[in-house]
PDB file as gemmi writes it, atoms N, CA and C in Angstrom:
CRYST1    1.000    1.000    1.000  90.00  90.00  90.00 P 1                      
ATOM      1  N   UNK A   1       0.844  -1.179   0.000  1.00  0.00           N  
ATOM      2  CA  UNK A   1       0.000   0.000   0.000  1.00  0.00           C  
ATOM      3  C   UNK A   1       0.889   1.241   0.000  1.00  0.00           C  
ATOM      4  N   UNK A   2       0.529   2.007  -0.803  1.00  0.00           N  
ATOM      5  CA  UNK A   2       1.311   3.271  -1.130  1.00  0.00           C  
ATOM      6  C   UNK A   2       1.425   4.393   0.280  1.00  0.00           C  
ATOM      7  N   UNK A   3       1.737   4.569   0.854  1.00  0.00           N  
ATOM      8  CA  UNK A   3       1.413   5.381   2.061  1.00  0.00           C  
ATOM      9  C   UNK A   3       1.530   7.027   1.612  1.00  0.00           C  
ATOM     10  N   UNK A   4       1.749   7.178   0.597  1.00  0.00           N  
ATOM     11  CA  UNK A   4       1.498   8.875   0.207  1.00  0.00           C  
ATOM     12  C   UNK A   4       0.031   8.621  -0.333  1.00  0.00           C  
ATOM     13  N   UNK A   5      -0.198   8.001  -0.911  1.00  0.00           N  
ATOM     14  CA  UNK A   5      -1.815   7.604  -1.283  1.00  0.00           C  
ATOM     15  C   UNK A   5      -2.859   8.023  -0.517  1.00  0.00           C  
ATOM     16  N   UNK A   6      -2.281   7.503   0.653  1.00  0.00           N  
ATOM     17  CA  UNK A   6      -3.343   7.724   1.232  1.00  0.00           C  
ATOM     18  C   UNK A   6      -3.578   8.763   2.294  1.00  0.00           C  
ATOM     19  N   UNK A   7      -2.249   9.398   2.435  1.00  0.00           N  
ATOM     20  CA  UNK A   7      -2.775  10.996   2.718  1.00  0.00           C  
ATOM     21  C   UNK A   7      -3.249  11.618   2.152  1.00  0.00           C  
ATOM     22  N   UNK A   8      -3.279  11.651   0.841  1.00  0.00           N  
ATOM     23  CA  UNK A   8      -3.750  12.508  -0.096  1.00  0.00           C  
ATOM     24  C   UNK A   8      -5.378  12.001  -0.294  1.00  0.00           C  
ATOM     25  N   UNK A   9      -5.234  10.878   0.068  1.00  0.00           N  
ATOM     26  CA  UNK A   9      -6.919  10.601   0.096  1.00  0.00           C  
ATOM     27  C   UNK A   9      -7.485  11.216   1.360  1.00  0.00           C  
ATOM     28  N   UNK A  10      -7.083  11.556   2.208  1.00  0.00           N  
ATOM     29  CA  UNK A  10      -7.526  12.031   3.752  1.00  0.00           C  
ATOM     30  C   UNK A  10      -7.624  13.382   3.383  1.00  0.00           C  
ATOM     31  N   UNK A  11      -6.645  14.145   2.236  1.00  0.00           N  
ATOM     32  CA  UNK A  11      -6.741  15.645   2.390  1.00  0.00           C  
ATOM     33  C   UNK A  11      -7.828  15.727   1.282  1.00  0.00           C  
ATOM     34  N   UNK A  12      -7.877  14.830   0.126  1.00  0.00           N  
ATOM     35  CA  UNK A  12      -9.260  14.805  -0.284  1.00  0.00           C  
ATOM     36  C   UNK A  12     -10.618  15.122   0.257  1.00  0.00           C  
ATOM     37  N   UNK A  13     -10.708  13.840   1.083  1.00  0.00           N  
ATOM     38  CA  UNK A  13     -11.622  14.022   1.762  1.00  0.00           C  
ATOM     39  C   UNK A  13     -11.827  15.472   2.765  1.00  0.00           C  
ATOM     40  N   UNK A  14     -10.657  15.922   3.306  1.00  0.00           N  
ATOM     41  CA  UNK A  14     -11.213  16.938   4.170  1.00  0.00           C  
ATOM     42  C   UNK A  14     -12.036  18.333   3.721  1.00  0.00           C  
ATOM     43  N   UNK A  15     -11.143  18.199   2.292  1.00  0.00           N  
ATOM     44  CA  UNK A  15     -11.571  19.083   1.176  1.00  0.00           C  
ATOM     45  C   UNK A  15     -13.244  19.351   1.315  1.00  0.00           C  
ATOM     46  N   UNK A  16     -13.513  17.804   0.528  1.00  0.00           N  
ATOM     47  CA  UNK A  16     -14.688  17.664  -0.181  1.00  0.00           C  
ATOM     48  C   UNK A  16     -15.495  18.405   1.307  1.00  0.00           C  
ATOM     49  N   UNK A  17     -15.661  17.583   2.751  1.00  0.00           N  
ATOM     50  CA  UNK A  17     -15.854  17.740   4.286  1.00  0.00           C  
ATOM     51  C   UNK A  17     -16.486  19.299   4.164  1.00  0.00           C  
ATOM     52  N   UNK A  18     -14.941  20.068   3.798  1.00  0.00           N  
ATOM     53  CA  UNK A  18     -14.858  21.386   4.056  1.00  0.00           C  
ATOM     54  C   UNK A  18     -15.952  22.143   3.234  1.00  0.00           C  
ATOM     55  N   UNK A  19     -16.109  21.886   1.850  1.00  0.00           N  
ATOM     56  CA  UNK A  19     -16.982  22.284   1.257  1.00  0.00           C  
ATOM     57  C   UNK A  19     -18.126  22.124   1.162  1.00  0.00           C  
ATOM     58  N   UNK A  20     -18.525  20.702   1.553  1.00  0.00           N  
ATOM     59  CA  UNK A  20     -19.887  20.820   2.309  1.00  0.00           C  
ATOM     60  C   UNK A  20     -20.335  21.551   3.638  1.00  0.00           C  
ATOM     61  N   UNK A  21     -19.388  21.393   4.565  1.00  0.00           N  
ATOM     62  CA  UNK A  21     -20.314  22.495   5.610  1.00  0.00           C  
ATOM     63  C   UNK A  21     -20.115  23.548   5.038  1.00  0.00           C  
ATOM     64  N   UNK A  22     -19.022  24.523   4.514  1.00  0.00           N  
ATOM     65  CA  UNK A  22     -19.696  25.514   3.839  1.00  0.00           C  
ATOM     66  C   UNK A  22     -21.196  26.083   3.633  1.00  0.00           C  
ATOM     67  N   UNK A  23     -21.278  24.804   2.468  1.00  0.00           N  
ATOM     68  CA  UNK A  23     -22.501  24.986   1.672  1.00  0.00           C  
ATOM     69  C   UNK A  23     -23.501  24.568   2.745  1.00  0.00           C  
ATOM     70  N   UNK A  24     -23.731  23.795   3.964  1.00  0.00           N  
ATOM     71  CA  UNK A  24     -24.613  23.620   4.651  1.00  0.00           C  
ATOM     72  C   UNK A  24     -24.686  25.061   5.083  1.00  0.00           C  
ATOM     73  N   UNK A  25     -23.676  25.859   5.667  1.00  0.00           N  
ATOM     74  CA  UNK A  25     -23.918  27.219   6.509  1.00  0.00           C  
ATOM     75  C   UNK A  25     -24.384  27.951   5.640  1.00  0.00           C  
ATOM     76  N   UNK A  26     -23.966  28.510   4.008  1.00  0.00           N  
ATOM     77  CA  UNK A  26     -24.238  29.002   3.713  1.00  0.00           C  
ATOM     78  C   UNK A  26     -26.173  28.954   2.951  1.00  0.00           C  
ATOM     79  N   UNK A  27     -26.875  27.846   3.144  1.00  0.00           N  
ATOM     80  CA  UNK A  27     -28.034  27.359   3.083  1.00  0.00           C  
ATOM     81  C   UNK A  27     -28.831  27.466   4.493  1.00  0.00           C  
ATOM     82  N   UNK A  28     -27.924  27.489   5.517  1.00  0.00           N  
ATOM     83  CA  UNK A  28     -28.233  28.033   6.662  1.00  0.00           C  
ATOM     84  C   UNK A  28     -28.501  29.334   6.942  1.00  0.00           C  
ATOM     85  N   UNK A  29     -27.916  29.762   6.291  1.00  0.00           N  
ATOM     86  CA  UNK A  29     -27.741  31.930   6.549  1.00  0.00           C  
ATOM     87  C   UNK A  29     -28.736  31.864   5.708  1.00  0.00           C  
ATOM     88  N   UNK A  30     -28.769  31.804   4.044  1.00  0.00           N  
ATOM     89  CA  UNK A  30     -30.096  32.144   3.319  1.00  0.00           C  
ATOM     90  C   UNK A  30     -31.547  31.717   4.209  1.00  0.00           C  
ATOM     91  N   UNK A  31     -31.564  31.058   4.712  1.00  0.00           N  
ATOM     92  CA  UNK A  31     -32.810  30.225   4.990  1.00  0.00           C  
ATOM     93  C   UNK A  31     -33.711  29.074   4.040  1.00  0.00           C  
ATOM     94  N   UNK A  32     -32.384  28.534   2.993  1.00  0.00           N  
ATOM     95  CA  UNK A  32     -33.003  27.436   1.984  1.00  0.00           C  
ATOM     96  C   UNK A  32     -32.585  26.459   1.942  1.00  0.00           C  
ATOM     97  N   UNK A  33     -33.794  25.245   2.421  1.00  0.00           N  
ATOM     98  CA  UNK A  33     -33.331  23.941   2.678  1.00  0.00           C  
ATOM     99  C   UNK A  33     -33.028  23.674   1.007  1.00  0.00           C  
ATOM    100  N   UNK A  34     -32.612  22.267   1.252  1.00  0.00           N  
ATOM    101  CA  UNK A  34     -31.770  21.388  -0.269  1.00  0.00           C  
ATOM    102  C   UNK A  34     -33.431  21.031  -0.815  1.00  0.00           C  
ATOM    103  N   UNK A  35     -34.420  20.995  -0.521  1.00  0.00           N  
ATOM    104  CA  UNK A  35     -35.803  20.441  -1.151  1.00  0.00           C  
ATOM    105  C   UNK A  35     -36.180  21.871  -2.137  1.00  0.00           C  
ATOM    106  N   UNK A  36     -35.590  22.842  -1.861  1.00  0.00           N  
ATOM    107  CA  UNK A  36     -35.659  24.429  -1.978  1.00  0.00           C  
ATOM    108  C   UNK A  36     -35.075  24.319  -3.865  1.00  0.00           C  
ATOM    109  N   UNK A  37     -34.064  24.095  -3.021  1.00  0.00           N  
ATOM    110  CA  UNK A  37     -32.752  24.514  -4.244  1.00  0.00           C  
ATOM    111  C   UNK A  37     -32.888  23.601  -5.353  1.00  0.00           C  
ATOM    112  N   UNK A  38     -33.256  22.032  -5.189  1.00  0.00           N  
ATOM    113  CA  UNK A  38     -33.619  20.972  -6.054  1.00  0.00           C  
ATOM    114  C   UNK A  38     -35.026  21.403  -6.948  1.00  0.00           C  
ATOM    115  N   UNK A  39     -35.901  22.273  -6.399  1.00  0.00           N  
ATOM    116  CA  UNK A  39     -37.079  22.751  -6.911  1.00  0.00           C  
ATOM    117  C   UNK A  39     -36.450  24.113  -8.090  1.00  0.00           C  
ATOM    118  N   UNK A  40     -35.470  25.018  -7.308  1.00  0.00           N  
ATOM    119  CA  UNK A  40     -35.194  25.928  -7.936  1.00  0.00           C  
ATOM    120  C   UNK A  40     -34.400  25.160  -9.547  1.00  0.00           C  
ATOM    121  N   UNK A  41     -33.612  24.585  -9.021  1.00  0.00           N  
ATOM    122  CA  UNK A  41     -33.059  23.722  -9.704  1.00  0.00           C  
ATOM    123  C   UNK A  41     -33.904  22.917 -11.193  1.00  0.00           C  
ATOM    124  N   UNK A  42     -35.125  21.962 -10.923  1.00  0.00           N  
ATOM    125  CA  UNK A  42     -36.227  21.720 -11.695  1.00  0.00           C  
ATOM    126  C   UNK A  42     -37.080  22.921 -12.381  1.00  0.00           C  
ATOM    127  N   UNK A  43     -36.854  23.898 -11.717  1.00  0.00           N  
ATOM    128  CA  UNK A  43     -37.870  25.162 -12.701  1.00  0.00           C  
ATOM    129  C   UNK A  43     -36.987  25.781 -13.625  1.00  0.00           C  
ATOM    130  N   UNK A  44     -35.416  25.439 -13.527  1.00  0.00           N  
ATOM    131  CA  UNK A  44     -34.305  26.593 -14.439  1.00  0.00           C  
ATOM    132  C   UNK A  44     -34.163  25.634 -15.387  1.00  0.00           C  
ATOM    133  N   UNK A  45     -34.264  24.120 -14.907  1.00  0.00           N  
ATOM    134  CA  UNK A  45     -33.849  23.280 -16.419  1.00  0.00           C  
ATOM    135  C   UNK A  45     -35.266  22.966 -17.225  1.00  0.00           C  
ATOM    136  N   UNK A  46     -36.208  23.095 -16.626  1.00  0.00           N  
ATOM    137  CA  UNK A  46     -37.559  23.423 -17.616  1.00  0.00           C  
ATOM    138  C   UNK A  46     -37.851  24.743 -18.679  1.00  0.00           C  
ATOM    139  N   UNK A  47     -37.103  25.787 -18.068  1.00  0.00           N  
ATOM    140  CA  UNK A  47     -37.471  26.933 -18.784  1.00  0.00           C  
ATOM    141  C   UNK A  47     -36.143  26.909 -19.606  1.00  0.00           C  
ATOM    142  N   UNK A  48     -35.014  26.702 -19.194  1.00  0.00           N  
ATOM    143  CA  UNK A  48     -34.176  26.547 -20.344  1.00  0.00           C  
ATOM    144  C   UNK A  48     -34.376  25.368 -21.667  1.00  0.00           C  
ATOM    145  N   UNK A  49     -34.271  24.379 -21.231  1.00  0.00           N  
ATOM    146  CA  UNK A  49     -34.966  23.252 -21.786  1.00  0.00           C  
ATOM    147  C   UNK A  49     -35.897  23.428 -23.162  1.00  0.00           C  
ATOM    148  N   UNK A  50     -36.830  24.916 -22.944  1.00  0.00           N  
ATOM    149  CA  UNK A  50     -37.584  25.021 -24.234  1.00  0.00           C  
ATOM    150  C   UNK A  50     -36.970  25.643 -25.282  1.00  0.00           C  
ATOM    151  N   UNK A  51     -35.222  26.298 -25.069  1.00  0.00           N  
ATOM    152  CA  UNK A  51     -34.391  27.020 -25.725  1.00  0.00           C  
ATOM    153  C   UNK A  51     -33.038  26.417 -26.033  1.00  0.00           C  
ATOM    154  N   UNK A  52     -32.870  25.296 -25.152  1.00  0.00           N  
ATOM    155  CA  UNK A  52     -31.535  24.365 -25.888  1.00  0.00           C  
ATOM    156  C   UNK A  52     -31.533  23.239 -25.014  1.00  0.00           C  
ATOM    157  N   UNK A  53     -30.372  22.359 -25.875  1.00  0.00           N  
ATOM    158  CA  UNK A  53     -30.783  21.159 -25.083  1.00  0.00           C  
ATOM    159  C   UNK A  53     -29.690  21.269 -24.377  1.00  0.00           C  
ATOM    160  N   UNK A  54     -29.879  20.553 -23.222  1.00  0.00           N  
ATOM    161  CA  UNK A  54     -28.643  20.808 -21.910  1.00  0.00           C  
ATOM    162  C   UNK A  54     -27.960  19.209 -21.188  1.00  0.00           C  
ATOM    163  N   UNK A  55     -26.530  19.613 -20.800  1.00  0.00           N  
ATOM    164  CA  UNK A  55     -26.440  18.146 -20.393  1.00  0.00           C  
ATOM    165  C   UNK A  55     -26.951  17.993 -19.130  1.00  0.00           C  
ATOM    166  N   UNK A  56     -28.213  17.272 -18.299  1.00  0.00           N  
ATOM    167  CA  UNK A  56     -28.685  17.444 -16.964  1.00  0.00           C  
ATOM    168  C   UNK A  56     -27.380  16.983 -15.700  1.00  0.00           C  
ATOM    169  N   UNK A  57     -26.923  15.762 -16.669  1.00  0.00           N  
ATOM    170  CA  UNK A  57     -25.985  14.823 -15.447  1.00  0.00           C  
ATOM    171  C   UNK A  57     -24.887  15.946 -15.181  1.00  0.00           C  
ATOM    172  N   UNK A  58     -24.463  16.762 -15.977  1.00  0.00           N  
ATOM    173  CA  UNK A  58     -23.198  17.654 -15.687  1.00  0.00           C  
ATOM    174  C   UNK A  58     -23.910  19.252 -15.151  1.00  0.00           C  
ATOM    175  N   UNK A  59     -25.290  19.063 -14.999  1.00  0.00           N  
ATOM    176  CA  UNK A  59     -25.937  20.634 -14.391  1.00  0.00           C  
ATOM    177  C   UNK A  59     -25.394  20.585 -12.740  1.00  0.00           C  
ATOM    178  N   UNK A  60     -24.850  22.189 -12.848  1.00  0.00           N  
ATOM    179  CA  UNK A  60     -24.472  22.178 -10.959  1.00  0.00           C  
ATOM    180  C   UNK A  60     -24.999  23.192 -10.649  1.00  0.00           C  
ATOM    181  N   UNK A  61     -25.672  23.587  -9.801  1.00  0.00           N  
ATOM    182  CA  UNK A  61     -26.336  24.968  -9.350  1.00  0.00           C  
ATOM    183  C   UNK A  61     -26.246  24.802  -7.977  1.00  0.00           C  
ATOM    184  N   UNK A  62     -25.816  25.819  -7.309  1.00  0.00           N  
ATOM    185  CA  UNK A  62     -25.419  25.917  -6.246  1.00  0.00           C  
ATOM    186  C   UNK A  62     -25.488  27.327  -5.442  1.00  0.00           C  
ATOM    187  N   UNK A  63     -25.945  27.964  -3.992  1.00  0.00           N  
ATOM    188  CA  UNK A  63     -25.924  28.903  -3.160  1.00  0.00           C  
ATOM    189  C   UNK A  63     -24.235  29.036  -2.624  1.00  0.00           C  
ATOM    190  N   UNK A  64     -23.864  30.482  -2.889  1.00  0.00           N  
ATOM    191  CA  UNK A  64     -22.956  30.792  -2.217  1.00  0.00           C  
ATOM    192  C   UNK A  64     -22.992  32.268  -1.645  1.00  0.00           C  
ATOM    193  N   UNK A  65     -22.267  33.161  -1.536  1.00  0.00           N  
ATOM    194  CA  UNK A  65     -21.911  34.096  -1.149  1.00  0.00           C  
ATOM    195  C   UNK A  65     -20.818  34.705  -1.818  1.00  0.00           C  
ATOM    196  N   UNK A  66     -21.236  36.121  -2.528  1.00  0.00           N  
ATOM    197  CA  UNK A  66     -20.892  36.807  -3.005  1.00  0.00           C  
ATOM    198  C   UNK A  66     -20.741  38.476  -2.404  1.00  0.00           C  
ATOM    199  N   UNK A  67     -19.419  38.741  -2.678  1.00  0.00           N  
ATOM    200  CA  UNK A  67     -19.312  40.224  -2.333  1.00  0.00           C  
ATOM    201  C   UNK A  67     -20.433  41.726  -2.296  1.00  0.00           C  
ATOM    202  N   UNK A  68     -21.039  42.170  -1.952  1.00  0.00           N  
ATOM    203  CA  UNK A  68     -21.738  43.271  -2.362  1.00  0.00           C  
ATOM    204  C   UNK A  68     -20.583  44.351  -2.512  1.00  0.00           C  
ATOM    205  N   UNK A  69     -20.474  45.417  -3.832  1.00  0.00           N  
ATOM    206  CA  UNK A  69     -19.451  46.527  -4.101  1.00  0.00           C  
ATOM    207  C   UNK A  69     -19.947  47.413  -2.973  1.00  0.00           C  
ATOM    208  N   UNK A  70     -21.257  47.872  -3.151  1.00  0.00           N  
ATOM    209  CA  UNK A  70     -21.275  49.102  -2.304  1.00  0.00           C  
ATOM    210  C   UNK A  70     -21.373  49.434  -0.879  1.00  0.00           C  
ATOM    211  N   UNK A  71     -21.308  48.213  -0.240  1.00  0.00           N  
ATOM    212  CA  UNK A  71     -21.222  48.260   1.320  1.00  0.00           C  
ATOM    213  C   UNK A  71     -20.573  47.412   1.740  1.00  0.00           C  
ATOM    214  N   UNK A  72     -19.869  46.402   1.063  1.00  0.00           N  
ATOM    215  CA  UNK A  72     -18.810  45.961   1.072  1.00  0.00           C  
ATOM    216  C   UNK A  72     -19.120  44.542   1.799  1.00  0.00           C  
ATOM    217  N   UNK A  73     -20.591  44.014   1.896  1.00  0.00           N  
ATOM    218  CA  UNK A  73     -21.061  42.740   2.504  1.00  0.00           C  
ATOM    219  C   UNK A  73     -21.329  41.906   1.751  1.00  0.00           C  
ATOM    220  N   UNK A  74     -21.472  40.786   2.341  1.00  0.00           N  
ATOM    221  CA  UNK A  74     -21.707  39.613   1.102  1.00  0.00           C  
ATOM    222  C   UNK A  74     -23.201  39.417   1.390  1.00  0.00           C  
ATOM    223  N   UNK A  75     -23.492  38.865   0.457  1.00  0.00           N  
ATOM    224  CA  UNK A  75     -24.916  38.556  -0.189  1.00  0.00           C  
ATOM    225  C   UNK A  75     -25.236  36.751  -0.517  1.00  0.00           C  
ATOM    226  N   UNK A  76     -26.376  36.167  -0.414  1.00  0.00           N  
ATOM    227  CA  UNK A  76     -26.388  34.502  -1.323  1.00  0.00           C  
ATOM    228  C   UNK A  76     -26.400  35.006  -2.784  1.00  0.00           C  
ATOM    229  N   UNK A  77     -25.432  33.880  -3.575  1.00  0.00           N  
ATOM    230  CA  UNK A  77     -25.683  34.208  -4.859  1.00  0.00           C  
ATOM    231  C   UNK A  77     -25.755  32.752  -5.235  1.00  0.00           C  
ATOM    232  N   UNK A  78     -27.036  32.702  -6.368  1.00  0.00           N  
ATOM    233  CA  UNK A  78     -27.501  31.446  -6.533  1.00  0.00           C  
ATOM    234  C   UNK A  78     -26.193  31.541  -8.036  1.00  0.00           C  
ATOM    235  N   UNK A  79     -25.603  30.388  -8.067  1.00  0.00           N  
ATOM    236  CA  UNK A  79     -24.657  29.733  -9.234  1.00  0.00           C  
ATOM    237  C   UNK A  79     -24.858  28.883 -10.008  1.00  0.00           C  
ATOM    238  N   UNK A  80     -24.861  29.246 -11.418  1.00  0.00           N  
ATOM    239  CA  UNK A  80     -25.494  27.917 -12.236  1.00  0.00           C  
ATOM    240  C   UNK A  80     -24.470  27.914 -13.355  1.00  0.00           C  
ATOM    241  N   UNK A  81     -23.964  26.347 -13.141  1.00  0.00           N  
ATOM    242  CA  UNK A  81     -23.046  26.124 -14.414  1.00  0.00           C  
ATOM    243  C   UNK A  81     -23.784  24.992 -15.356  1.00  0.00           C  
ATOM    244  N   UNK A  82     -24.493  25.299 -16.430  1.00  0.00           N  
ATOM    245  CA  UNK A  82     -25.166  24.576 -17.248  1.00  0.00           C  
ATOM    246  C   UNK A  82     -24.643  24.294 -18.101  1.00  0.00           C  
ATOM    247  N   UNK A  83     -24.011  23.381 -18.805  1.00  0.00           N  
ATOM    248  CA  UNK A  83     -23.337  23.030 -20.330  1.00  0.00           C  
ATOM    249  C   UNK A  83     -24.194  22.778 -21.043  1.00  0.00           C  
ATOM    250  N   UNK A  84     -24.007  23.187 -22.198  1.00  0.00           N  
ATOM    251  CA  UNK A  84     -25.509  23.452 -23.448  1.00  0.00           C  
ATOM    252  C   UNK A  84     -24.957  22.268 -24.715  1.00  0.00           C  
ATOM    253  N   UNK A  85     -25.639  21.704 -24.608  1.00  0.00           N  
ATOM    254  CA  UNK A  85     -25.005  20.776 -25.882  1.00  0.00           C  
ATOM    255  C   UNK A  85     -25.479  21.038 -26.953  1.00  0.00           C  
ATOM    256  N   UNK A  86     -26.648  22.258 -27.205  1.00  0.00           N  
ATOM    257  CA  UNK A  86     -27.167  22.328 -28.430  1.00  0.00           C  
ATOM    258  C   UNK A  86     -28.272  23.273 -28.327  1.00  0.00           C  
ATOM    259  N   UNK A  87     -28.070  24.444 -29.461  1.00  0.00           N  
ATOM    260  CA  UNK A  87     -29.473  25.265 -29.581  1.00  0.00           C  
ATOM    261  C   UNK A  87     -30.626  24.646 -30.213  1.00  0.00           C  
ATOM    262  N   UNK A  88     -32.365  24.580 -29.600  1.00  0.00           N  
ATOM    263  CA  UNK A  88     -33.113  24.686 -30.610  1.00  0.00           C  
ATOM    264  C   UNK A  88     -33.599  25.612 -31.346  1.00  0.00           C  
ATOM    265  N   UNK A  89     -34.040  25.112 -32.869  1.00  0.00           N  
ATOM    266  CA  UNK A  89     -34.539  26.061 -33.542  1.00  0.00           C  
ATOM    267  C   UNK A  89     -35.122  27.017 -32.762  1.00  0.00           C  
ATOM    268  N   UNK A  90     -36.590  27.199 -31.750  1.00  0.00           N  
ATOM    269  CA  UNK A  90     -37.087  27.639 -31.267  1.00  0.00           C  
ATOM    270  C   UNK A  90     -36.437  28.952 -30.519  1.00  0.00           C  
ATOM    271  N   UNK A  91     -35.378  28.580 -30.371  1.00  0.00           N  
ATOM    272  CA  UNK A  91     -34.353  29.721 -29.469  1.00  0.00           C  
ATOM    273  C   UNK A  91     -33.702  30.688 -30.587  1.00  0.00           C  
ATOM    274  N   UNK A  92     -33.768  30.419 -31.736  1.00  0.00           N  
ATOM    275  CA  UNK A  92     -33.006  31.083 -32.411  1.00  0.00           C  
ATOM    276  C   UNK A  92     -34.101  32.065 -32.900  1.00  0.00           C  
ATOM    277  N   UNK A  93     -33.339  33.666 -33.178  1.00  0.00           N  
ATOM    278  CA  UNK A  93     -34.063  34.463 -33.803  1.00  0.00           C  
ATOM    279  C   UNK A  93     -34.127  34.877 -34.947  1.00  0.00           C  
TER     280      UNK A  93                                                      
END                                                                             
């Protein structure tokens, strides 16, 4: 067994750890459970959906926190990385 292996699997993991409570606190501060965001989630790939086709398995949308410029506080900012595999006609003008 490789023994650098498997630190690097431990700092993996603490990673991944780390970024979930994050995202738990920061779903905590907004006030939006995950039943929330999975809904928000189902209404953005329906309305896109009638304008291109999208890959679902690679859709990530996600709550974070973003800077505000003018008072210098952060804010939730909902994040959506959608990969588009294709326009429909319908979308085009």
């Amino acid at each position: 067994m490789d023994l650098f292996k498997m630190f690097s699997k431990n700092d993996n993991s603490k990673d991944i750890a780390k970024e979930r409570l994050k995202l738990v606190l920061i779903h905590d501060r907004a006030n939006v459970s995950p039943q929330f965001l999975e809904m928000i989630k189902g209404e953005i790939i329906k309305v896109i959906s009638d304008y291109m086709e999208i890959d679902e398995s690679a859709l990530e949308i996600k709550l974070t926190r973003t800077k505000r410029d003018a008072d210098n506080s952060t804010v939730p900012a909902l994040v959506a990385n959608i990969p588009i595999k294709k326009m429909k006609e319908t979308g085009k003008i």
